[in-house]
PDB file of N, CA, C, O and CB in Angstrom:
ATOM      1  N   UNK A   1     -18.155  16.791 -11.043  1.00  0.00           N
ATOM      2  CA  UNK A   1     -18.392  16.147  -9.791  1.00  0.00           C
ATOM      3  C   UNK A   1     -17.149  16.347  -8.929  1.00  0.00           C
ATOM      4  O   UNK A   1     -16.099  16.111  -9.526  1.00  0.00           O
ATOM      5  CB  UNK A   1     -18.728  14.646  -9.985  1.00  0.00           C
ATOM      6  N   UNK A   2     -17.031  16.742  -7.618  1.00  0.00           N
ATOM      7  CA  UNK A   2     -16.527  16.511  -6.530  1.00  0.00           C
ATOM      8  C   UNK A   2     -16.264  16.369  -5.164  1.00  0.00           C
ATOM      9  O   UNK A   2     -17.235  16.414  -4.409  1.00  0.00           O
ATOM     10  CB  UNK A   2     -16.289  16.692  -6.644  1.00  0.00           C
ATOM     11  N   UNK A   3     -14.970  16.181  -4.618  1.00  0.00           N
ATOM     12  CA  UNK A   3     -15.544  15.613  -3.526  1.00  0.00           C
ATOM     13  C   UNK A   3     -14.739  16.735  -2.513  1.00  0.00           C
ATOM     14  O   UNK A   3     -13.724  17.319  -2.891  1.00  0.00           O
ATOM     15  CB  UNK A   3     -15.257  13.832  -3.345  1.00  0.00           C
ATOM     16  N   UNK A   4     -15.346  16.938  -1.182  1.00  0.00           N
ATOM     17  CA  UNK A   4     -15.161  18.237  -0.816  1.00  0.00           C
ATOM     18  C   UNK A   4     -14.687  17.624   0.838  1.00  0.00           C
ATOM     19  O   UNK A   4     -15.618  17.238   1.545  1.00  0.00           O
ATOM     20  CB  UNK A   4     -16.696  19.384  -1.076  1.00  0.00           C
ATOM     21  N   UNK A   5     -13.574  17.567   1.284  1.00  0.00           N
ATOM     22  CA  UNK A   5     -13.417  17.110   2.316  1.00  0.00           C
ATOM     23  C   UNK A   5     -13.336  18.067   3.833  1.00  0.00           C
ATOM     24  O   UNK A   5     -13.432  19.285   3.686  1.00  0.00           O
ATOM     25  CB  UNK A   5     -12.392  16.425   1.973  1.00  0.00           C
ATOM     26  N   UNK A   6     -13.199  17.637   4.965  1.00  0.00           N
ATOM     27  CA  UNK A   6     -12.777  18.609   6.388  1.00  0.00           C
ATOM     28  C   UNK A   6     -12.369  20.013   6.281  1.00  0.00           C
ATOM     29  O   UNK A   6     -12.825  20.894   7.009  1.00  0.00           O
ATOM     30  CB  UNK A   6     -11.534  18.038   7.139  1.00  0.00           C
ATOM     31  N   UNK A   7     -11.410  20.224   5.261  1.00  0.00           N
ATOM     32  CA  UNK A   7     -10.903  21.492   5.299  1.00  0.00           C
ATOM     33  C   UNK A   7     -11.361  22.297   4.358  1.00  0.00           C
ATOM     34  O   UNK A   7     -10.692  23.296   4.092  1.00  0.00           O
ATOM     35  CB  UNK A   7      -9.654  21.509   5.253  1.00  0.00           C
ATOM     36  N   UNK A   8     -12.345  22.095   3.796  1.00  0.00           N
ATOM     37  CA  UNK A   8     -13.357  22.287   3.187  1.00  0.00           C
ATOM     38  C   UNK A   8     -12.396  22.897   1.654  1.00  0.00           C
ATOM     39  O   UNK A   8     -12.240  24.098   1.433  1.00  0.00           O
ATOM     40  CB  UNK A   8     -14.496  23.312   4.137  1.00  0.00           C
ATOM     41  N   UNK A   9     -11.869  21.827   0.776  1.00  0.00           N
ATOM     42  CA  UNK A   9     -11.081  21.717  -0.365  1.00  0.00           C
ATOM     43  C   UNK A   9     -11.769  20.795  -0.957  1.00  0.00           C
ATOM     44  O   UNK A   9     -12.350  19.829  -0.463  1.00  0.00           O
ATOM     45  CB  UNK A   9      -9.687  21.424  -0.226  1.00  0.00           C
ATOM     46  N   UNK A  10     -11.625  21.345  -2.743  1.00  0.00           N
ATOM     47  CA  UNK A  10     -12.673  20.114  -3.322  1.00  0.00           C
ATOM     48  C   UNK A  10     -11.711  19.628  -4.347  1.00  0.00           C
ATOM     49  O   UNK A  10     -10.871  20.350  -4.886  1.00  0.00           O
ATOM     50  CB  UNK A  10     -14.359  20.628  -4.084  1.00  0.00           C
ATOM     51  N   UNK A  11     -11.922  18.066  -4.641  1.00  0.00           N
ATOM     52  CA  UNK A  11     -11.217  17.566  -5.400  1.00  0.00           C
ATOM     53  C   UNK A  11     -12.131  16.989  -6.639  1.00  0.00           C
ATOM     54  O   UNK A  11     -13.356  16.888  -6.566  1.00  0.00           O
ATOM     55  CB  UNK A  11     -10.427  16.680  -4.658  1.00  0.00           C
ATOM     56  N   UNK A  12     -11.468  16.682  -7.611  1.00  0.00           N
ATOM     57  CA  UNK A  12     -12.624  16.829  -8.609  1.00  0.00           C
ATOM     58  C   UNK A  12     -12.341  15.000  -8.576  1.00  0.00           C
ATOM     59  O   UNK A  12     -11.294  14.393  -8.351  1.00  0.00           O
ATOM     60  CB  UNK A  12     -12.372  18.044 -10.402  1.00  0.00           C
ATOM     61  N   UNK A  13     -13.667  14.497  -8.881  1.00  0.00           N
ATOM     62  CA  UNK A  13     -13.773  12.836  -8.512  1.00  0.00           C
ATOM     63  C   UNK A  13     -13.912  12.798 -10.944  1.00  0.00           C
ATOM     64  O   UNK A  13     -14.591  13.256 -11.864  1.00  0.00           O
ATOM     65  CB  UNK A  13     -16.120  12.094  -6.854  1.00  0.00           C
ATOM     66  N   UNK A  14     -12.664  11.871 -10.670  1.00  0.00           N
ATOM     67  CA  UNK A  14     -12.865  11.359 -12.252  1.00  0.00           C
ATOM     68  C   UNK A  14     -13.795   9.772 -12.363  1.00  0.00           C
ATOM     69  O   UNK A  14     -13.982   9.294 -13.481  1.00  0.00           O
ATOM     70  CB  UNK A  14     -11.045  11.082 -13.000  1.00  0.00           C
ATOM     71  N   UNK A  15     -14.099   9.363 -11.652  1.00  0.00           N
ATOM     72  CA  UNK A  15     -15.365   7.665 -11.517  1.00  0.00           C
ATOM     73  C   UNK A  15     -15.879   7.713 -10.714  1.00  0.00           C
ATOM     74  O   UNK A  15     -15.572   8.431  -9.762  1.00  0.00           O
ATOM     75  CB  UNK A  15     -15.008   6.121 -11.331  1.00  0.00           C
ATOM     76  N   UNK A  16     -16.966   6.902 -10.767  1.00  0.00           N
ATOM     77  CA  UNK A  16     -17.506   6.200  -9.324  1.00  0.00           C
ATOM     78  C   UNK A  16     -17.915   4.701  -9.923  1.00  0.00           C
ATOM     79  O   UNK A  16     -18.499   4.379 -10.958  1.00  0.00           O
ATOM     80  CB  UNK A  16     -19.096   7.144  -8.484  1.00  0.00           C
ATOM     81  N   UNK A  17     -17.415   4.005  -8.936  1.00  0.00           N
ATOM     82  CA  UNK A  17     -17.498   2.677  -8.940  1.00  0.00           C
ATOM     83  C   UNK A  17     -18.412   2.017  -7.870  1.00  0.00           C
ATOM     84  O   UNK A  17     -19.210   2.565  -7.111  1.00  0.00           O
ATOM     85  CB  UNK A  17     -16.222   2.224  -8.847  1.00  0.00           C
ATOM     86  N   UNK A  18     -18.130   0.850  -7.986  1.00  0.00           N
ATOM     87  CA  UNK A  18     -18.751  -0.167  -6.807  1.00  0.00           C
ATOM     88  C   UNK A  18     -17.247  -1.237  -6.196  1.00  0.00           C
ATOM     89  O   UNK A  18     -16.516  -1.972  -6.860  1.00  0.00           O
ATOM     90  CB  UNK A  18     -20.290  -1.420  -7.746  1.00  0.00           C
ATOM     91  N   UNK A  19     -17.228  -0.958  -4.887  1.00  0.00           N
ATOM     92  CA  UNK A  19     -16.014  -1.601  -4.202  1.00  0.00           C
ATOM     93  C   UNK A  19     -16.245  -2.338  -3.119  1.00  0.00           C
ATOM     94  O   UNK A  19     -17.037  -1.791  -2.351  1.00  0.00           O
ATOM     95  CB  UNK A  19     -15.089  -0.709  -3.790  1.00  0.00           C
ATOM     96  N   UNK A  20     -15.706  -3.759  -2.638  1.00  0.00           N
ATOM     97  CA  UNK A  20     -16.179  -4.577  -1.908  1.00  0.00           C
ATOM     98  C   UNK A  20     -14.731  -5.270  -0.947  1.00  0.00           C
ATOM     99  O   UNK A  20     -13.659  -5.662  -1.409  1.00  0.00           O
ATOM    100  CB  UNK A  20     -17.068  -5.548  -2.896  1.00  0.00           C
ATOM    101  N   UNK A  21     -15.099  -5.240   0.237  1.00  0.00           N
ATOM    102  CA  UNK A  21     -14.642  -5.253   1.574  1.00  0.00           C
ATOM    103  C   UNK A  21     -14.733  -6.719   1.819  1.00  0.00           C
ATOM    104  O   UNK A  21     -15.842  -7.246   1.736  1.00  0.00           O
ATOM    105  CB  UNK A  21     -15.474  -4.332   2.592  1.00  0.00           C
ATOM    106  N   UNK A  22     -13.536  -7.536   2.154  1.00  0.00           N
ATOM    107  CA  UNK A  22     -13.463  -8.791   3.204  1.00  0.00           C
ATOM    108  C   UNK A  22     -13.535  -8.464   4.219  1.00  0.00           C
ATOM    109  O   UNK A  22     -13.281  -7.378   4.741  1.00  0.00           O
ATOM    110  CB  UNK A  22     -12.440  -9.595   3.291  1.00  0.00           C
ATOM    111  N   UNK A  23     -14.014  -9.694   4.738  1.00  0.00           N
ATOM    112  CA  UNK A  23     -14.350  -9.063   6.168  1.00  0.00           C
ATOM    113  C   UNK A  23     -14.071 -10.305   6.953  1.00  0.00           C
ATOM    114  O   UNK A  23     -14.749 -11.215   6.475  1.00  0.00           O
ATOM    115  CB  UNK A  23     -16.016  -8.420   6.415  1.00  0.00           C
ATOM    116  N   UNK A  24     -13.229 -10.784   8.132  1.00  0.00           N
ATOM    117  CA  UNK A  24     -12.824 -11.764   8.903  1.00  0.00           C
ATOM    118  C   UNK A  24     -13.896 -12.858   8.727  1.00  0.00           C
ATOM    119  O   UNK A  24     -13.648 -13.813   7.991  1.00  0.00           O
ATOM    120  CB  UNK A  24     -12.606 -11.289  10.306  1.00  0.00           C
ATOM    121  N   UNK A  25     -15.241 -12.748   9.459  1.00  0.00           N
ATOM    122  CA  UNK A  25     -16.040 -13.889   9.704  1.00  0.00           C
ATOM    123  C   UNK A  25     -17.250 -13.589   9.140  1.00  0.00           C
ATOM    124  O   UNK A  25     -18.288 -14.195   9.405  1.00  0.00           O
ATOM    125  CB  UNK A  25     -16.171 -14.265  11.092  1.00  0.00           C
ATOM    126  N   UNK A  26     -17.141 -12.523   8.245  1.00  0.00           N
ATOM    127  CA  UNK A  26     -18.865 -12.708   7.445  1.00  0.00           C
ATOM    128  C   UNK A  26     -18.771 -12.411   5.977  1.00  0.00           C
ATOM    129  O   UNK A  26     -17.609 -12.525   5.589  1.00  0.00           O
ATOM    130  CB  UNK A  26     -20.191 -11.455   8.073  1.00  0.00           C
ATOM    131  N   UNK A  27     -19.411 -12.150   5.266  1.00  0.00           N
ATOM    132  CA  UNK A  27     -19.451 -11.973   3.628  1.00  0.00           C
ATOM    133  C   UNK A  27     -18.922 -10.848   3.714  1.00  0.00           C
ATOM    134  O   UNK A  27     -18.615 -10.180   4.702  1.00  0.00           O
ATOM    135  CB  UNK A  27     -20.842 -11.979   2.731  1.00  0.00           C
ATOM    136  N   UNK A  28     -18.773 -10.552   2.019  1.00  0.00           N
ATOM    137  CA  UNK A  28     -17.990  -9.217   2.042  1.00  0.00           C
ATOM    138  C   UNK A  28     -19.356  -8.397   1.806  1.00  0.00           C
ATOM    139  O   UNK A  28     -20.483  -8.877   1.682  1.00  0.00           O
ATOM    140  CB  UNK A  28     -16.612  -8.992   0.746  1.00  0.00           C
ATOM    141  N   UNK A  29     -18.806  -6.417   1.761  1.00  0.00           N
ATOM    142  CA  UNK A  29     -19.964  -5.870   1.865  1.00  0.00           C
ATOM    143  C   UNK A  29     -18.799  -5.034   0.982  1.00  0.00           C
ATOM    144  O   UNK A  29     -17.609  -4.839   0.735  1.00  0.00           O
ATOM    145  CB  UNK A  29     -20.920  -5.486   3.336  1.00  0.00           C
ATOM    146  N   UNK A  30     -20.322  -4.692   0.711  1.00  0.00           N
ATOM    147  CA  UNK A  30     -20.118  -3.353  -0.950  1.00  0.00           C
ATOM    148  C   UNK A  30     -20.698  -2.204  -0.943  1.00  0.00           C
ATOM    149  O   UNK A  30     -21.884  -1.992  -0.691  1.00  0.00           O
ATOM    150  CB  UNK A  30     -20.805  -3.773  -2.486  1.00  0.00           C
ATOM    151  N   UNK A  31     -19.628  -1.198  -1.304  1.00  0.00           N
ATOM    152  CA  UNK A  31     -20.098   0.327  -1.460  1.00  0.00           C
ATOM    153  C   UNK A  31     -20.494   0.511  -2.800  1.00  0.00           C
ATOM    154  O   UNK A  31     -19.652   0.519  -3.698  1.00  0.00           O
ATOM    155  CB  UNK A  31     -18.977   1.424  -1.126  1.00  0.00           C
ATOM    156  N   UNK A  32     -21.390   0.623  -2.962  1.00  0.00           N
ATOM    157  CA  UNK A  32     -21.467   1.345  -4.218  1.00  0.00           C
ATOM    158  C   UNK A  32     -21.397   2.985  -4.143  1.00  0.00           C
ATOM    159  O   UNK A  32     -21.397   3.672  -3.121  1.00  0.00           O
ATOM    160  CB  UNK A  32     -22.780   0.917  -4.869  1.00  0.00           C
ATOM    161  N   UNK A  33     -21.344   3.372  -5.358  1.00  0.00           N
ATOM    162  CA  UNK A  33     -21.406   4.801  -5.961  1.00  0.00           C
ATOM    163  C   UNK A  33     -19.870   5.600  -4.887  1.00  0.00           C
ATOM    164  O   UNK A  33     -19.793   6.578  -4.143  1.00  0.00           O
ATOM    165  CB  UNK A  33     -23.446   5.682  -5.577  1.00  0.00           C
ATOM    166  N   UNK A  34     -19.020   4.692  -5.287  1.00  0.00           N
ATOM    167  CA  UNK A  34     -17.721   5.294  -4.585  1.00  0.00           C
ATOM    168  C   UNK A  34     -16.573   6.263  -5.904  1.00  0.00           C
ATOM    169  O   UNK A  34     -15.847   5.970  -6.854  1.00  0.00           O
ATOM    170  CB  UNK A  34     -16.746   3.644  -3.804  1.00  0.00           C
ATOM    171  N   UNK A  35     -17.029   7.503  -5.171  1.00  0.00           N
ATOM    172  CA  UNK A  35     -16.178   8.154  -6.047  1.00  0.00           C
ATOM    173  C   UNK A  35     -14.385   8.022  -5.721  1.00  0.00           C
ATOM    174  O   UNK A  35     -13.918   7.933  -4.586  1.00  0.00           O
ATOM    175  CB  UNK A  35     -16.720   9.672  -5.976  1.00  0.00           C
ATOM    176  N   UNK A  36     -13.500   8.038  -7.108  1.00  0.00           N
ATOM    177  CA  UNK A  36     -12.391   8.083  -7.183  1.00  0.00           C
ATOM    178  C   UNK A  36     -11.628   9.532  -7.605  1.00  0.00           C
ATOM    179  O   UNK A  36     -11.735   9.897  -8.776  1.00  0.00           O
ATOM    180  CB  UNK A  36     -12.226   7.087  -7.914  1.00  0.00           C
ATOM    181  N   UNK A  37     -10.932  10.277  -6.742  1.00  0.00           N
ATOM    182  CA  UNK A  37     -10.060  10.983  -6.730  1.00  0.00           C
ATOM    183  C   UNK A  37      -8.455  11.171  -6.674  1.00  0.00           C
ATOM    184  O   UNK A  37      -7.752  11.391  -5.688  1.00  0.00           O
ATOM    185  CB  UNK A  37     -10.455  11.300  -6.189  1.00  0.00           C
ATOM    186  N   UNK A  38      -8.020  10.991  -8.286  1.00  0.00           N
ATOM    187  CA  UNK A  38      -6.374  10.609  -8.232  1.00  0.00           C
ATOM    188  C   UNK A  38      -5.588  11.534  -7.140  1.00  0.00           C
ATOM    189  O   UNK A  38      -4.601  11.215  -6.477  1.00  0.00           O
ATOM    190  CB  UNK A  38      -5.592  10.914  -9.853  1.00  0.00           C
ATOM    191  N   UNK A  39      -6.469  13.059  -7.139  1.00  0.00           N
ATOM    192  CA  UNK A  39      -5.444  14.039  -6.277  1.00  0.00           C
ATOM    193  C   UNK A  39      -5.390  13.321  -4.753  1.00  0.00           C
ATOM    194  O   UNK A  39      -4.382  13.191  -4.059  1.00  0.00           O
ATOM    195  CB  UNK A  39      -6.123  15.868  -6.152  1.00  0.00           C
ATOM    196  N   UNK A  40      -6.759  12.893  -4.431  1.00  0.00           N
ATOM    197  CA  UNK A  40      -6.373  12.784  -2.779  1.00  0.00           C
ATOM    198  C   UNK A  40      -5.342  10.802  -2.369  1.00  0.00           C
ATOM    199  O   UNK A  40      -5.629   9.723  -2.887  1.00  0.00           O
ATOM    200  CB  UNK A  40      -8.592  12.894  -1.680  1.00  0.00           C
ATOM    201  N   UNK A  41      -4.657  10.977  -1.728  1.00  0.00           N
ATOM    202  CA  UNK A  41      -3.380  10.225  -1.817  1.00  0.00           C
ATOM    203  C   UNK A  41      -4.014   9.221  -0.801  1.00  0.00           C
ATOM    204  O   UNK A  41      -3.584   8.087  -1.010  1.00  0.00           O
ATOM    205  CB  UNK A  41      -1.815  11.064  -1.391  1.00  0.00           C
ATOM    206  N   UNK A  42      -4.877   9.282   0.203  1.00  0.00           N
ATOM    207  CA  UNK A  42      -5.315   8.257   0.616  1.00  0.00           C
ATOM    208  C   UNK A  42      -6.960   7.786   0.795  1.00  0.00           C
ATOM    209  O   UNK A  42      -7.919   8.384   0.308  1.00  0.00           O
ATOM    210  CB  UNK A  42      -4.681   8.280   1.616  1.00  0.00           C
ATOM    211  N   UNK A  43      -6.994   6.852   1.424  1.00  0.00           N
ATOM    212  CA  UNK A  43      -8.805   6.033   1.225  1.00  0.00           C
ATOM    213  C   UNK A  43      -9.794   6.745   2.029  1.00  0.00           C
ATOM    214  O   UNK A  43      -9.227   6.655   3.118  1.00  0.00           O
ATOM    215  CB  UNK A  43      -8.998   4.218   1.900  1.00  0.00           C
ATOM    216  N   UNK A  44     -10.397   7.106   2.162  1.00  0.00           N
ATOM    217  CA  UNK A  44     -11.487   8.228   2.836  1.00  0.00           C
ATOM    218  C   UNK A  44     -12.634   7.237   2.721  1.00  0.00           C
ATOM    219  O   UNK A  44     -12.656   6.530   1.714  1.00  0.00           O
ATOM    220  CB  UNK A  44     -11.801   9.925   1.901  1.00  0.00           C
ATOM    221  N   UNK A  45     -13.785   7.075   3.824  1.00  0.00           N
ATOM    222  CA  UNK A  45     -14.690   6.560   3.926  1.00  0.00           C
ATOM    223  C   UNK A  45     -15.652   7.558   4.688  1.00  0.00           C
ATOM    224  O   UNK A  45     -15.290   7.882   5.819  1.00  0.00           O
ATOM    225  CB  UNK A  45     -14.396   5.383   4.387  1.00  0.00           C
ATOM    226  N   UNK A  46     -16.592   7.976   4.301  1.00  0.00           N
ATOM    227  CA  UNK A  46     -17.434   9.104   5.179  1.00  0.00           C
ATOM    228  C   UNK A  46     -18.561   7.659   6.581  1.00  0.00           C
ATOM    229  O   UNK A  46     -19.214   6.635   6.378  1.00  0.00           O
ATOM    230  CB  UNK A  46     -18.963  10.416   3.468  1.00  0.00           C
ATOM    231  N   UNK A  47     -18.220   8.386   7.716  1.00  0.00           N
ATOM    232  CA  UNK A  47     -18.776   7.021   8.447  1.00  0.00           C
ATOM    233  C   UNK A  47     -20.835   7.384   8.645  1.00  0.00           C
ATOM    234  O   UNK A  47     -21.827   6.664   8.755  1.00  0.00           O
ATOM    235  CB  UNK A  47     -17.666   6.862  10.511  1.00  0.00           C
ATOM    236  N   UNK A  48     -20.637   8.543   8.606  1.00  0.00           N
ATOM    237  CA  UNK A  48     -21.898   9.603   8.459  1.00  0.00           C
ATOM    238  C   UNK A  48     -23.136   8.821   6.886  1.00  0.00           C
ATOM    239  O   UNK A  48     -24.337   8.552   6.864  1.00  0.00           O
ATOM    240  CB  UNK A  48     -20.906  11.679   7.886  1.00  0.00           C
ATOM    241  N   UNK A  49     -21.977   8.712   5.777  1.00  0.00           N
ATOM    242  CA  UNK A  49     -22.691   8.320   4.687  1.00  0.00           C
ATOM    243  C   UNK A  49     -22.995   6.769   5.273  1.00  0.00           C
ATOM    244  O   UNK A  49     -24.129   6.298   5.193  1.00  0.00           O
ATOM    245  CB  UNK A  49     -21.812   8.499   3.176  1.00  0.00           C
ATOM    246  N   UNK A  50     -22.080   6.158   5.759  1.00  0.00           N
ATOM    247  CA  UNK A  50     -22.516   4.281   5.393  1.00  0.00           C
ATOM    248  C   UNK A  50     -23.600   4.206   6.620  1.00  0.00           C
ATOM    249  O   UNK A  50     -24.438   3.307   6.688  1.00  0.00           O
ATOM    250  CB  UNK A  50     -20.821   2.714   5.689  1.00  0.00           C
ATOM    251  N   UNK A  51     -23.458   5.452   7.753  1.00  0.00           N
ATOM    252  CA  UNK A  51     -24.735   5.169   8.605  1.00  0.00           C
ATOM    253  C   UNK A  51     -26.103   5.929   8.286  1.00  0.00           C
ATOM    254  O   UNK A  51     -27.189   5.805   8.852  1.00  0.00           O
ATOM    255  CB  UNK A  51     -24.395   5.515  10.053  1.00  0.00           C
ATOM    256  N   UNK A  52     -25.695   6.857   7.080  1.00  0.00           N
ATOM    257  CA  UNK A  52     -27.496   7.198   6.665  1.00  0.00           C
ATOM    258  C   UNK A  52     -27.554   5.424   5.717  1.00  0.00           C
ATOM    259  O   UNK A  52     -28.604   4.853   6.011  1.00  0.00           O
ATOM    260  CB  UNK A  52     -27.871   9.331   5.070  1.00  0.00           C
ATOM    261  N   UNK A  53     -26.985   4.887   5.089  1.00  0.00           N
ATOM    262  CA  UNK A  53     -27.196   3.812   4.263  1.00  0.00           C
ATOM    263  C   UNK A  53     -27.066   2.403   4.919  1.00  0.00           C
ATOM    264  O   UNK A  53     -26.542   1.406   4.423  1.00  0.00           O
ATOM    265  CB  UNK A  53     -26.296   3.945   3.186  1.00  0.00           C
ATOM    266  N   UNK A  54     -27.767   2.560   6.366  1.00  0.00           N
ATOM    267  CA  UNK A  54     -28.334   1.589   7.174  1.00  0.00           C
ATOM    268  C   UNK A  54     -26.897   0.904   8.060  1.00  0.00           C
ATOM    269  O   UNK A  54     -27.046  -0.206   8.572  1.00  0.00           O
ATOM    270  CB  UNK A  54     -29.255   0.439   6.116  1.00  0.00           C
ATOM    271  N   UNK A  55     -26.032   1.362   8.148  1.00  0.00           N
ATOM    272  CA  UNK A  55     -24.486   0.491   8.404  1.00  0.00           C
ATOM    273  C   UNK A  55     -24.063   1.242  10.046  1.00  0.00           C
ATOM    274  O   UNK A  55     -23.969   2.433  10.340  1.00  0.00           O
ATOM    275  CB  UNK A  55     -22.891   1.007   6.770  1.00  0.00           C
ATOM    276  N   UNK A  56     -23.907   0.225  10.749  1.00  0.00           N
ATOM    277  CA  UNK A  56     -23.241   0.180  11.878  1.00  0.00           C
ATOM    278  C   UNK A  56     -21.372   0.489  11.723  1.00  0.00           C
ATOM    279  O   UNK A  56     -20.492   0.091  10.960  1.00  0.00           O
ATOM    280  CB  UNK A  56     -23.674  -1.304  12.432  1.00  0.00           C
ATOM    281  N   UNK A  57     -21.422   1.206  12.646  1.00  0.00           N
ATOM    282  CA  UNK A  57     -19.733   1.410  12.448  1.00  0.00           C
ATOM    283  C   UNK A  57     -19.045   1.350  14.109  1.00  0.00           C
ATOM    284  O   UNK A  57     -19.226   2.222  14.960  1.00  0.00           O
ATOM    285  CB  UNK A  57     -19.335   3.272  11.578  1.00  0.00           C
ATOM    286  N   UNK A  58     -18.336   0.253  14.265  1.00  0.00           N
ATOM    287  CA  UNK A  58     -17.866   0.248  15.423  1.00  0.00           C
ATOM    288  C   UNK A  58     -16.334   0.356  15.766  1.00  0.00           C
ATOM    289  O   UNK A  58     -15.700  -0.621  15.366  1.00  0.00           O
ATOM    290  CB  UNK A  58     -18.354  -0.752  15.861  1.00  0.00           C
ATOM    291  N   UNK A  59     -15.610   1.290  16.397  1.00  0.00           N
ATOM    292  CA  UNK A  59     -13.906   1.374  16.201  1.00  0.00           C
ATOM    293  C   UNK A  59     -13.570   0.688  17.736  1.00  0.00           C
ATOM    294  O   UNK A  59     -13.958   1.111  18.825  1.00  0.00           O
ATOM    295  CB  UNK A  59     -13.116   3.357  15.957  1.00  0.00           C
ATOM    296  N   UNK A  60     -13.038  -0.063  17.563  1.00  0.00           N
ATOM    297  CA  UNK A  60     -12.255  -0.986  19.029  1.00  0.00           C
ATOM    298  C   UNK A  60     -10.845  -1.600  18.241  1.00  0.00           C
ATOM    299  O   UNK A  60     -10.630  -2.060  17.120  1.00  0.00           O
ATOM    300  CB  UNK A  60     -13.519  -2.743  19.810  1.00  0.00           C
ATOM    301  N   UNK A  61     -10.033  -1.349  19.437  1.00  0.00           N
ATOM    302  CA  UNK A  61      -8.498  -1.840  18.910  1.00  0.00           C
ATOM    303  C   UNK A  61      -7.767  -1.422  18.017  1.00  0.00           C
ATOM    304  O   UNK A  61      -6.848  -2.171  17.686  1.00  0.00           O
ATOM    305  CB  UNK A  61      -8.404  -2.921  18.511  1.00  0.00           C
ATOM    306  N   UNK A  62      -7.891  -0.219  17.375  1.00  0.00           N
ATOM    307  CA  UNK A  62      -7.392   0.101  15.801  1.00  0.00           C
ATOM    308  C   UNK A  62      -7.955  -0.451  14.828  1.00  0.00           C
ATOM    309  O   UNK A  62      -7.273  -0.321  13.812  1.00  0.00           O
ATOM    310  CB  UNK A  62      -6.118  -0.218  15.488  1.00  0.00           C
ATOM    311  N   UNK A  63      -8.986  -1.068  14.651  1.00  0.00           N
ATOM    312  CA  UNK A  63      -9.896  -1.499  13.867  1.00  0.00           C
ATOM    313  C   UNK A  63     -11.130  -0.728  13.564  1.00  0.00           C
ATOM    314  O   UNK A  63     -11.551   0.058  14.412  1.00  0.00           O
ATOM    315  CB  UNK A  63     -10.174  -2.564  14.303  1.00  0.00           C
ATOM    316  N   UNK A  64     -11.681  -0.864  12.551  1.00  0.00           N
ATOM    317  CA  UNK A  64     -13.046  -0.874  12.233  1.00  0.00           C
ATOM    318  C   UNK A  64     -13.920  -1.585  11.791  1.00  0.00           C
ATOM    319  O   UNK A  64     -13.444  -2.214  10.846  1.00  0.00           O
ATOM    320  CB  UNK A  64     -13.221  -0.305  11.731  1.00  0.00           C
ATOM    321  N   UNK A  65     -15.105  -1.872  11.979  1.00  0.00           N
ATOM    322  CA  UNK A  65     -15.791  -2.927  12.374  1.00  0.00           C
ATOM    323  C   UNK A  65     -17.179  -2.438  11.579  1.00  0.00           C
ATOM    324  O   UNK A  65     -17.716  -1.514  12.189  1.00  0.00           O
ATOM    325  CB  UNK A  65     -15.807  -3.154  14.077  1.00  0.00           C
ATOM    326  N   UNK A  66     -17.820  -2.797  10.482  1.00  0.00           N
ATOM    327  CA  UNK A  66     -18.920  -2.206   9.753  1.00  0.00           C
ATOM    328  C   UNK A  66     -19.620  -3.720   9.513  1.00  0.00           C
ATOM    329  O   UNK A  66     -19.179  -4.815   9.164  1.00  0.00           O
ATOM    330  CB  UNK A  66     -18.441  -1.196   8.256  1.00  0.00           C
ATOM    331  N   UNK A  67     -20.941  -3.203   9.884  1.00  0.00           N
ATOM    332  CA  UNK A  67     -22.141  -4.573   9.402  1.00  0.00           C
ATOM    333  C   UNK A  67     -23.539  -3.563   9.078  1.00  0.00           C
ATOM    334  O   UNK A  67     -23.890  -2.513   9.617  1.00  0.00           O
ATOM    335  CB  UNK A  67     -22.610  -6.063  11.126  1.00  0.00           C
ATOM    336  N   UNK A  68     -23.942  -4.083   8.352  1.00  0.00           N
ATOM    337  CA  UNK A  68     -25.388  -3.823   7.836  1.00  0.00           C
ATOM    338  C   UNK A  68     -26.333  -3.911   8.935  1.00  0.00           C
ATOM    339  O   UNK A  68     -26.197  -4.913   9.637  1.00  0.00           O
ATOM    340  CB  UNK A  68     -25.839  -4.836   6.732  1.00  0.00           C
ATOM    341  N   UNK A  69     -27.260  -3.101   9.251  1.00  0.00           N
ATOM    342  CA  UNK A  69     -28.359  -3.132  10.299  1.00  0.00           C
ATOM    343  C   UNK A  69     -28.838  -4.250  10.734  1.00  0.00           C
ATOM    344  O   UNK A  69     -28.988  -4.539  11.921  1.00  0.00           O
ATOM    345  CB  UNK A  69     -29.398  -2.531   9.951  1.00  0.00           C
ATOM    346  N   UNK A  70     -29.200  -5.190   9.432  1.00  0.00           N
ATOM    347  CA  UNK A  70     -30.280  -6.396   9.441  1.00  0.00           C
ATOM    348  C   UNK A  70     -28.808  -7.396   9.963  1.00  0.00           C
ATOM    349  O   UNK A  70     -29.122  -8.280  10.760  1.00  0.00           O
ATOM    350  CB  UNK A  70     -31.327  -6.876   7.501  1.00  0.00           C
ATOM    351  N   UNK A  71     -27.810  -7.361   9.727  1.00  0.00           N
ATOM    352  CA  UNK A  71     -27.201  -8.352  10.140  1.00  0.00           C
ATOM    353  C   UNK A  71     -26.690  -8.241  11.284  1.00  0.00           C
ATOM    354  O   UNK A  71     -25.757  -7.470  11.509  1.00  0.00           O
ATOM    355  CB  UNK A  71     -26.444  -8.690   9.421  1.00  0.00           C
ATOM    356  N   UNK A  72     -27.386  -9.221  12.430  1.00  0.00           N
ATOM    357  CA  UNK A  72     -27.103  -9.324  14.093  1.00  0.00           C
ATOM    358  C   UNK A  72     -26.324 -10.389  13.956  1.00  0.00           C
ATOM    359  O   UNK A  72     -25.812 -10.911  14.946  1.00  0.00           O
ATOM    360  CB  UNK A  72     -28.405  -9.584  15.241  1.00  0.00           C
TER     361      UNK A  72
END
């Protein structure tokens, strides 16, 4: 298994887990099937994947801002 990023380099993913996000004023929300790659040195989130898997993604202020469809 791996994971193949922008510059089109693949890193080989040794797990995949399930990982869960605080979030200021609502419950936390969970990725599942998150692969782990010791080579790549920082957190990568594909914004493409969490919006085929129903998720709003909004960037204002240096922030990012993710909620589930159903939750208005």
């Amino acid at each position: 298994m791996h994971i193949e990023i922008g510059d089109n380099i693949r890193y080989n993913a040794t797990k995949i887990s399930i990982i869960t996000f605080k979030r200021d004023s609502l419950s936390p929300i969970g990725l599942k099937y998150v692969m782990f790659s010791p080579d790549i040195k920082k957190n990568l989130i594909s914004i493409a994947v969490l919006e085929d898997h129903g998720h709003d993604v909004i960037f204002s202020k240096g922030k990012a801002f993710v909620r589930h469809i159903t939750t208005r």
